[in-house]
N, C-alpha and C positions, 0 to 999 in steps of 0.2 A: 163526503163519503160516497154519495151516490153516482159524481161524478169522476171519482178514483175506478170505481168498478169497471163503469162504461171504460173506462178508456183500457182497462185490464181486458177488458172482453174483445173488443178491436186489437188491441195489438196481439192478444193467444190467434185470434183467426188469421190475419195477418202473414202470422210465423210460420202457420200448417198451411195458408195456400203457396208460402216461397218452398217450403221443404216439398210440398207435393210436386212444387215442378222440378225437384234433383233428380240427379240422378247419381250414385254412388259405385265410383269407378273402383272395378280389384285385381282386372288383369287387362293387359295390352298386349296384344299381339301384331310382330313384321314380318313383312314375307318384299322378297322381288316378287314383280307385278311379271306378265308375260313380256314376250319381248316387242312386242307389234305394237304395246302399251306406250300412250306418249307419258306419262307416270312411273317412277320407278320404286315405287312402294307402295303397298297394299298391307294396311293397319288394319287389326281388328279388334275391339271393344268387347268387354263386361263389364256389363253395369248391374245395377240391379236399386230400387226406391227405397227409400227411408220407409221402416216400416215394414215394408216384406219382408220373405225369408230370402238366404242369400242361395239357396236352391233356383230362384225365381231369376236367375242372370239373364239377359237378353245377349247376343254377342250381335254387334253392328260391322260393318267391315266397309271401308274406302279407300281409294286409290290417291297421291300425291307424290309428291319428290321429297317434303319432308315429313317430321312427325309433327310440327305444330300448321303445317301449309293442310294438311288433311282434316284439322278440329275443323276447318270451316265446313267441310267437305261432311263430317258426319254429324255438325249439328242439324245440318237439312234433313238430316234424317233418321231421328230422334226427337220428341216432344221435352227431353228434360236436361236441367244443365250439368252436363258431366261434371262431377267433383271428383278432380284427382289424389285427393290428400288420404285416401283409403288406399290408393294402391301398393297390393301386394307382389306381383308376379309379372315381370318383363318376356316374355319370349321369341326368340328371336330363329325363324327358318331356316333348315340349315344350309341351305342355298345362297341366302342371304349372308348366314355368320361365317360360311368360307370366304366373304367378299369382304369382310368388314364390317364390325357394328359400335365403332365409336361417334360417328355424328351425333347415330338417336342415343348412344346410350350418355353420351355428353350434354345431352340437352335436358338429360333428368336433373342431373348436376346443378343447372343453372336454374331451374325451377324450385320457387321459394316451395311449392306446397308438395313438392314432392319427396319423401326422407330417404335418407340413403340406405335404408332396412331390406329397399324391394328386393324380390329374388330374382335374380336372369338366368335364365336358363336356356338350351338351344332346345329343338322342336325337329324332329326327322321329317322328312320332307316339306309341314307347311306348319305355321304357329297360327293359322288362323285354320288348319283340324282339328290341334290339338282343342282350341280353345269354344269348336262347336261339339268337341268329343262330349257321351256321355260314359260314367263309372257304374262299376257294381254299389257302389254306396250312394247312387244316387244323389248327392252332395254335389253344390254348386261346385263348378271346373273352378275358380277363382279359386275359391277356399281349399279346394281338394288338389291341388298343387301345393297350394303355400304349405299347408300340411304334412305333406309329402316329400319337400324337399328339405321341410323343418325336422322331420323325423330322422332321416337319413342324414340331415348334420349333427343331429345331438349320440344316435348312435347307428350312424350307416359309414356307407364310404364316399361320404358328399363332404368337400372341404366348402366353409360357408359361400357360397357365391350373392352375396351381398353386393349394391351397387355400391357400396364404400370399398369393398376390397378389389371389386372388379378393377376399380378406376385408381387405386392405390398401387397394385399389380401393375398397370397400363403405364401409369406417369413415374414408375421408380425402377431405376436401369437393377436388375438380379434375381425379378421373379417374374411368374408369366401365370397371367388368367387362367380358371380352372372351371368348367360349369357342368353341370346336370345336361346328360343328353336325356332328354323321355319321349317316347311313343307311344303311339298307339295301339293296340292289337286287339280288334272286336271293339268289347265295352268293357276293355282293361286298359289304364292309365299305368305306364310304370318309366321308372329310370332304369337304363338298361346298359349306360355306360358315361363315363364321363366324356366332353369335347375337351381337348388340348387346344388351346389357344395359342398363337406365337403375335405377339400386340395385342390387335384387336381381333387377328382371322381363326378360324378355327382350321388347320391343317391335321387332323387325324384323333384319336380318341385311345381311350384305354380301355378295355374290359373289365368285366366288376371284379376280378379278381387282382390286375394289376391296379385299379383302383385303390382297394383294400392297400394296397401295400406304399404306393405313393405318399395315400392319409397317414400312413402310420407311420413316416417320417417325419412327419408335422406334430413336433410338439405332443403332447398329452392326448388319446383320444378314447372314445369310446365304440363297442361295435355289440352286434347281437351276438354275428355267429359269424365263424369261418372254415373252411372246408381245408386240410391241411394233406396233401398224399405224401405219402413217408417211402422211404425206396427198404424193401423189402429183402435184398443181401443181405444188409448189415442187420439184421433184427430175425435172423434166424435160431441163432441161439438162444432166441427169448420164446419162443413159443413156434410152430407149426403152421406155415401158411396153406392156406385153404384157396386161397384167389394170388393173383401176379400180382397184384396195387393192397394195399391195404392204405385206409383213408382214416383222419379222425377229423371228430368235426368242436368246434370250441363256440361257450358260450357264453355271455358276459365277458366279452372280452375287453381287457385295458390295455392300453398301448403305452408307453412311453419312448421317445428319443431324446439323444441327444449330440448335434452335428459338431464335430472340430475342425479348424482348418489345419491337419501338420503338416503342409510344406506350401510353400507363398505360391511359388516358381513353377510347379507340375500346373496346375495348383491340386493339392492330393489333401482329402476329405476323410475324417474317420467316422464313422454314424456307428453310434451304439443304441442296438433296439431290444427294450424290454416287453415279452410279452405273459399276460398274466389271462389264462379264462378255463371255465369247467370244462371239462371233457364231457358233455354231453353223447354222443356216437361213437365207436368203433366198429369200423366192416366186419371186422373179423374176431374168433375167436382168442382172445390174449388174456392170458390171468394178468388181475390189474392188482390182486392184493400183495402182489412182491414189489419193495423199493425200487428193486434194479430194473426190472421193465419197465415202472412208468419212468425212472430215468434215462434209458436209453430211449424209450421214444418219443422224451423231452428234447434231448440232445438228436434225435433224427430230425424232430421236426425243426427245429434249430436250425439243422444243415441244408434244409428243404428251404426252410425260410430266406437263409443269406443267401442261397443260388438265385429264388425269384427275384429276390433285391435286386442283386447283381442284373439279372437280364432286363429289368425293367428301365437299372439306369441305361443302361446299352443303349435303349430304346429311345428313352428322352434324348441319350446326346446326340442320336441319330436325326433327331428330328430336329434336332436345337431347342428345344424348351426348357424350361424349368420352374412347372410348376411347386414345387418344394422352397426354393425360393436358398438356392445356394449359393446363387449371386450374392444376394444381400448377406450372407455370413461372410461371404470373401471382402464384401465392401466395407463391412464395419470392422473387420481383423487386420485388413490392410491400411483401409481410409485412403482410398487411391481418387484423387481428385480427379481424374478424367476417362471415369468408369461409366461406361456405357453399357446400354445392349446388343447393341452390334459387336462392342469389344468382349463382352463376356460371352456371346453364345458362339465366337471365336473358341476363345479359352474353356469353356465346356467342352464341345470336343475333345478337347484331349485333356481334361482332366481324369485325376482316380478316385475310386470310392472304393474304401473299404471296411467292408461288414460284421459289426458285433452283435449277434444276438443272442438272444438269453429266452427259453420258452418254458414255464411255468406252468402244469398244471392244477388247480385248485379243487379239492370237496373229489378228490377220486379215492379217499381212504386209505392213504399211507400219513406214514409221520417223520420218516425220514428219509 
């Protein structure tokens, strides 16, 4: 018995002097290095010990050509053994992500202890600010990203950028990468627009409002709030404008679509979009206890709605992207064995889109 104990007692101390030497990794951050640099990437590290609070993040930062040619580079400088099996958040400079970022983000792929869960995101001008940034909540930059980008996928205008969909996007010809742009401003962390990807590069972004409307192509989704401006000719005979714009703003809001392909040959696209949320806000003054107004400025906002559709695809096929991923409905309607992405962001171009939608307001106190 007494010598069961001993050996319980060596092996507990043991196990807390190996954990005292970790170190537990939650974000990574790339950037391009300068150009005079014989190195052409510059990584930068949070970690933080087993045991601490993940407030306590140290961010380390070194220079190499790859992402695993750099671990030797930043264990010199560091006391503890990074463990990457915690990492939460990839970010990548946006200097960098206009250049390319499938090497490093292919080399997560191949590492057993890293999951496909992490977040990648792009970084306005360095991922290794973002990653020395501090927040109003004071909350380690690791966690207070993951957080952040985790909120705004369950209800923002973040489609998940996961490295499984990153790299599922990358390797299947009829959709395109989609990520969180965030910066900095002062001692606020925020996402302020999505990066358009076309492969791996980042070639231009959408704003949070064509964002919103991208997402809401996609399947099922959830949002808090959305800002809607309604064109005020046609909503005169419901009430007295006060201002040129009248705005509503929605809240809980549910999204649903759903894409068709009706014609092979254009190839020409029907998207039917249902939109269901409280009307929280009106600018102006409207009785909202008559049917018929809240129905016409259901059907206003409707019409508001299929115009931005409409201009946002304009935009994607201008750019050749497709983050919505309406390649992949053309490829599984057709089953075209020799469907690329060179040949579809062809056929983009000159495809049609045309827009049903449907907007709902709930809990404004009518019944019919």
């Amino acid at each position: 018995m007494y010598t069961l104990l001993i050996l319980m007692v060596v092996t507990g101390c043991a196990e807390s002097k190996i954990i005292d030497k970790l170190g537990i990794l939650v974000a990574v951050g790339y950037d391009l290095t300068e150009e005079d640099s014989n190195d052409r990437i510059r990584t930068t590290v949070l970690s933080y010990k087993p045991g601490a609070t993940s407030t306590s993040t140290v961010p380390t930062s070194a220079s190499n050509n790859t992402s695993k040619g750099v671990r030797e580079k930043l264990s010199l400088r560091t006391s503890t053994k990074e463990v990457i099996g915690q990492l939460r958040v990839a970010a990548y400079g946006e200097p960098l992500a206009r250049e390319g970022i499938i090497t490093l983000t292919d080399t997560f792929q191949r590492d057993s202890e890293i999951g496909t869960s992490v977040y990648l995101v792009v970084a306005k001008d360095s991922a290794e600010q973002l990653l020395n940034a501090k927040n109003k909540q004071q909350a380690g930059t690791g966690d207070y990203l993951y957080e952040l980008v985790k909120k705004n996928i369950e209800s923002g205008i973040v489609p998940s950028p996961t490295l499984h969909n990153f790299l599922n996007a990358y390797y299947r010809a009829g959709k395109d990468p989609v990520l969180p742009y965030i910066e900095v401003r002062g001692d606020e962390i925020l996402i302020s627009k999505l990066a358009l990807m076309k492969d791996d590069r980042m070639i231009g972004s959408l704003n949070l409002s064509e964002s919103f409307l991208v997402k809401a192509m996609m399947g099922s989704n959830h949002f808090l709030t959305h800002e809607i401006e309604l064109n005020t000719d046609r909503l005169r005979k419901y009430y007295e404008p006060t201002f040129d714009k009248l705005y509503v703003t929605l809240s809980h809001i549910v999204t649903k679509s759903r894409i068709k392909l009706i014609n092979k040959d254009t190839p020409e696209f029907h998207i039917q979009i249902q939109m269901k949320g409280e009307m929280e806000e009106i600018s102006d003054l409207v009785n909202l206890e008559k049917a018929e107004v809240i129905h016409a400025l259901q059907r206003e906002a409707a019409e508001t709605l299929k115009s931005e559709f409409e201009d946002v695809m304009k935009k994607l096929q201008t750019k050749q992207v497709d983050p919505v991923g309406f390649g992949s409905h053309y490829r599984s309607s057709v089953r075209v064995k020799d469907f690329t992405a060179k040949k579809w962001r062809e056929m983009l171009k000159e495809a049609k889109f045309e827009f049903d939608v449907k907007v709902t307001f709930v809990n404004v106190g009518i019944t019919s």
